[in-house]
Every structure is written in structure tokens, then in C-alpha cells.
C-alpha positions in Angstrom: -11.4 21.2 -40.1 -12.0 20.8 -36.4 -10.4 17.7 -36.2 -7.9 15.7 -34.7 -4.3 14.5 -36.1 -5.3 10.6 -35.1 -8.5 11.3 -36.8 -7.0 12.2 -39.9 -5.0 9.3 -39.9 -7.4 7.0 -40.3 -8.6 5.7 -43.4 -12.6 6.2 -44.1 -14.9 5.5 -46.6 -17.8 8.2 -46.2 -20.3 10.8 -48.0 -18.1 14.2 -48.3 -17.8 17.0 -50.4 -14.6 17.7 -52.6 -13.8 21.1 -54.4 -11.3 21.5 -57.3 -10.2 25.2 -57.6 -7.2 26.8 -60.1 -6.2 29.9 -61.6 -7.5 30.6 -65.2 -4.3 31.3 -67.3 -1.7 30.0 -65.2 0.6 28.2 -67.5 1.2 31.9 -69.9 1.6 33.7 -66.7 4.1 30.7 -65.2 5.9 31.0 -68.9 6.0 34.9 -69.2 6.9 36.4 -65.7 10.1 35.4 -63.6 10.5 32.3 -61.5 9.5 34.6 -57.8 6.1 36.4 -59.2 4.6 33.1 -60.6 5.5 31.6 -56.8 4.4 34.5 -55.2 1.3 34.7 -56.9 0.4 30.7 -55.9 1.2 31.4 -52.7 -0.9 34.7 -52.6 -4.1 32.7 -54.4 -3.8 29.9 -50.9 -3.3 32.8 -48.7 -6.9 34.1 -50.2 -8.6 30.7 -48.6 -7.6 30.6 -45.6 -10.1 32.4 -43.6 -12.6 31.0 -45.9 -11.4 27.6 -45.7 -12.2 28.4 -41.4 -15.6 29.9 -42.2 -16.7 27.2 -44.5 -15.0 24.1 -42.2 -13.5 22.7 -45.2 -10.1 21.1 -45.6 -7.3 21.4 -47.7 -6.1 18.2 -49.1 -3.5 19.5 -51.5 -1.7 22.3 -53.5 -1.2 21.1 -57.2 0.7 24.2 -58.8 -2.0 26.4 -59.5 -5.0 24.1 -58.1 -6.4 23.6 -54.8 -7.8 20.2 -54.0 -10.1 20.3 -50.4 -12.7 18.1 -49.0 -16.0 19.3 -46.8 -16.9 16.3 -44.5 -20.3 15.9 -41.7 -23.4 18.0 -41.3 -24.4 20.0 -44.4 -20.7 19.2 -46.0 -22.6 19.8 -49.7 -23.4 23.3 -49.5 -20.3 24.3 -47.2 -18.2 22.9 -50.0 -20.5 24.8 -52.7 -19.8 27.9 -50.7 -16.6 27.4 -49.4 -15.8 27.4 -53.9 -18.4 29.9 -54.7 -16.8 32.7 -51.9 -13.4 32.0 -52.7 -14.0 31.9 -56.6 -15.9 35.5 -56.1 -13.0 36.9 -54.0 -10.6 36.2 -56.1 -12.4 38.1 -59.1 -12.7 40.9 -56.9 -8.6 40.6 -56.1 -8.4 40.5 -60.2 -10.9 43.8 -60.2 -8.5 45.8 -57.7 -5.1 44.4 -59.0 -7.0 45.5 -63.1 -7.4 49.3 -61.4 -4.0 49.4 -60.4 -3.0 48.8 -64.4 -1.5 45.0 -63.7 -2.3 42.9 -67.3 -2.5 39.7 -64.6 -5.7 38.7 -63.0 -6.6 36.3 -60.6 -9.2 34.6 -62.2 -10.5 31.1 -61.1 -13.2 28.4 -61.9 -14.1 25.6 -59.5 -15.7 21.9 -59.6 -17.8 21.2 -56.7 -19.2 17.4 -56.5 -20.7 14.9 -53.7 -21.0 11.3 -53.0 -18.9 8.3 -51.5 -14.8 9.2 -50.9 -12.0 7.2 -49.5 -10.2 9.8 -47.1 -6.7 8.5 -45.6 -3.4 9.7 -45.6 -0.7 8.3 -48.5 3.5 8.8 -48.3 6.2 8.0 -45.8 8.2 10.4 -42.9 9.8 11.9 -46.1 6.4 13.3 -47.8 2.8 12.9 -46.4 -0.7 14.4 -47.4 -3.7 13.4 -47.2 -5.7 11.9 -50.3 -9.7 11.7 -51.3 -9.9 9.1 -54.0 -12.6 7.2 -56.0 -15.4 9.2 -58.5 -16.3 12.1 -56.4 -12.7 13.4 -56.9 -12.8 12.6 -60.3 -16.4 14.2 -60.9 -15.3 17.4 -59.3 -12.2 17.6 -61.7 -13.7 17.5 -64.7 -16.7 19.9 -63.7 -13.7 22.1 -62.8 -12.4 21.7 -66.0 -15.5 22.9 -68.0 -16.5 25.8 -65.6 -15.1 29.3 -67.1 -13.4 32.0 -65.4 -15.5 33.3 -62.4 -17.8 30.1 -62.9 -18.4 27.6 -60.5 -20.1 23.9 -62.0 -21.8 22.1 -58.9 -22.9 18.0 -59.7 -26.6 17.5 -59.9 -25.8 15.5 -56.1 -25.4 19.2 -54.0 -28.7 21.0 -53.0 -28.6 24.6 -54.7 -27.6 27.1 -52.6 -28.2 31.5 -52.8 -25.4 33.4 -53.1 -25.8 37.1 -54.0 -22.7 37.1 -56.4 -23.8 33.7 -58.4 -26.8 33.0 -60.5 -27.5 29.5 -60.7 -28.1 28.1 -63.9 -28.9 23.9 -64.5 -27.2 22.3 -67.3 -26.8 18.9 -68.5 -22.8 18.3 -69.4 -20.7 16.3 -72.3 -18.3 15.2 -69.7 -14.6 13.2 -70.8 -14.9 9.6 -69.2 -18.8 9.6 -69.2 -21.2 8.3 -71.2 -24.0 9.9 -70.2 -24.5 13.5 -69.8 -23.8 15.2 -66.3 -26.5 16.6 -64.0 -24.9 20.2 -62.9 -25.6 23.8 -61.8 -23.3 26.2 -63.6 -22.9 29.1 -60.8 -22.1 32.1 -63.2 -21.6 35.4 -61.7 -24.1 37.8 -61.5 -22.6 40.6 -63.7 -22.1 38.0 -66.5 -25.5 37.3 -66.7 -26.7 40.7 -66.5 -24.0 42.6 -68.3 -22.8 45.4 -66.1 -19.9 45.5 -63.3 
């Protein structure tokens, strides 16, 4: 992220961008094959955002299981999150496209959540165990537009400017969200061969 380990120390309150990102199908996948493929395959899935989480100058926050958790702060920090999750969403399906060709029943689907607004950004734990945290209803926002995206599918909040992306067609929507009353400003970023029907 460009930034220092005294920086990310401190505890802020400020206007950032937070991803959700996890594999579709994980918990048939974590039942069915043994204990070293389902860890190999989590690790492989973080290995696939690495240069993008450079490109993009987005953070990771945390690993939960199958999910990753980051957080795109400064200039322009909505559409670098929106296309750190749309790149990494679209090269994973392409990973599941080549690992399909080679006859493997697994893909490597995902679906992400992008939202912005107001975060608190600081690290939590001891010596024994430290990460870093964003809390408050960004987070939460982002989690559950995560949660209704489908596989390939990225949901952005109604707060990110749209962005073009040659792989997505960009669809708005107004979402039944769990925890909200009202319904949920969003852009459903569906892939372009979903919408058009070929490969």
C-alpha cells in the first residue's frame, strides 16, 4: 500500500474503500477433497492478488478461510477498489476456464462486494496475533453486497463512481439487503459472456 509500518499503526477515521472477495463453493470443496488441496487451493486463490493487489494500491486486511478482506485508501480509492475486485474476480474465472480444459471438476469461482464511505482503520491483537481491522458500515455494506453477488459477479454500493472494464457489464440494481430497511443503491458488475451468452 505504499505506506509505512508507523502509519499503519495508527488509528484513523477516514473515507476508504473496502472489498470482500471468496471462493464460490468452498465449504463442498473444503468437505470433499483432503486436508492439503483445500489449503493449497486458499493459498493459490491469495497468490492470484498479489500483483493485482500492487497494481491497484490496495491492502489486504485479512485472510478469512476462503475470503479476502482489503481496503483501498487516498486519491481515487473507489474505483481502485472496484477494479482491484473486478480484475481479480475476472482472473480467477479465467484460472477456473484453464483448470475446466485440463478436466479438474473444481473451479475457482469468486464474487466480490465492493462499497465506500467512512471506516475506522487501526490495528487490533497483542505480540501473540496482530492484523489490521476496518470497522463500522462500510465493512458491513461491502459484506453483504458480497454475499448477494453470484459467481463471476461483482455488486458495487450506489457510493463508487462506475467504472469500464472490458470483461464486466455494468448493470444498476436496487437490493433487499439483511440488516436494512431500505433497499440498496448498487451496480451488479456481471461478466460480459453472461450477458451475452457465448465464451
Amino acid at each position: 500500500a505504499g505506506r509505512s509500518a508507523q502509519e499503519l499503526d495508527r488509528t484513523v477515521q477516514e473515507d476508504a474503500t473496502i472489498v470482500f472477495a471468496d471462493l464460490v463453493g468452498f465449504t463442498p470443496r473444503s468437505l470433499e477433497l483432503p486436508a492439503d488441496e483445500v489449503m493449497a487451493t486458499v493459498r493459490s486463490l491469495f497468490e492470484l492478488a498479489v500483483p493485482l493487489l500492487v497494481r491497484h494500491r490496495v491492502r489486504p486486511l485479512s485472510c478469512l478461510g476462503d475470503g479476502l478482506l482489503a481496503v483501498a485508501q487516498g486519491d481515487a480509492h473507489e474505483e481502485r477498489g472496484a477494479r482491484f475486485a473486478l480484475d481479480l474476480v475476472r482472473r480467477a474465472t479465467r484460472v477456473s476456464a484453464v483448470r475446466g480444459a485440463l478436466g479438474d471438476a473444481w473451479s475457482l469461482d469468486m464474487r466480490g462486494g465492493v462499497a465506500s464511505g467512512r471506516v475506522v482503520l487501526g490495528a487490533i491483537g497483542t505480540l501473540f496475533k496482530r492484523e489490521f481491522a476496518a470497522i463500522g458500515p462500510t465493512t458491513n455494506l461491502a459484506a453483504r453486497l458480497q454475499a448477494s453477488a453470484a459467481p463471476g459477479e461483482v455488486v458495487v454500493s450506489g457510493t463508487c463512481p462506475i467504472v469500464t472494464h472490458a470483461a464486466f457489464d455494468p448493470l444498476a440494481d436496487a437490493l433487499v439487503l439483511k440488516g436494512y430497511a431500505d433497499r440498496v443503491d448498487a451496480t451488479r458488475y456481471r461478466p460480459v459472456a453472461t450477458r451475452t451468452g457465448t465464451r
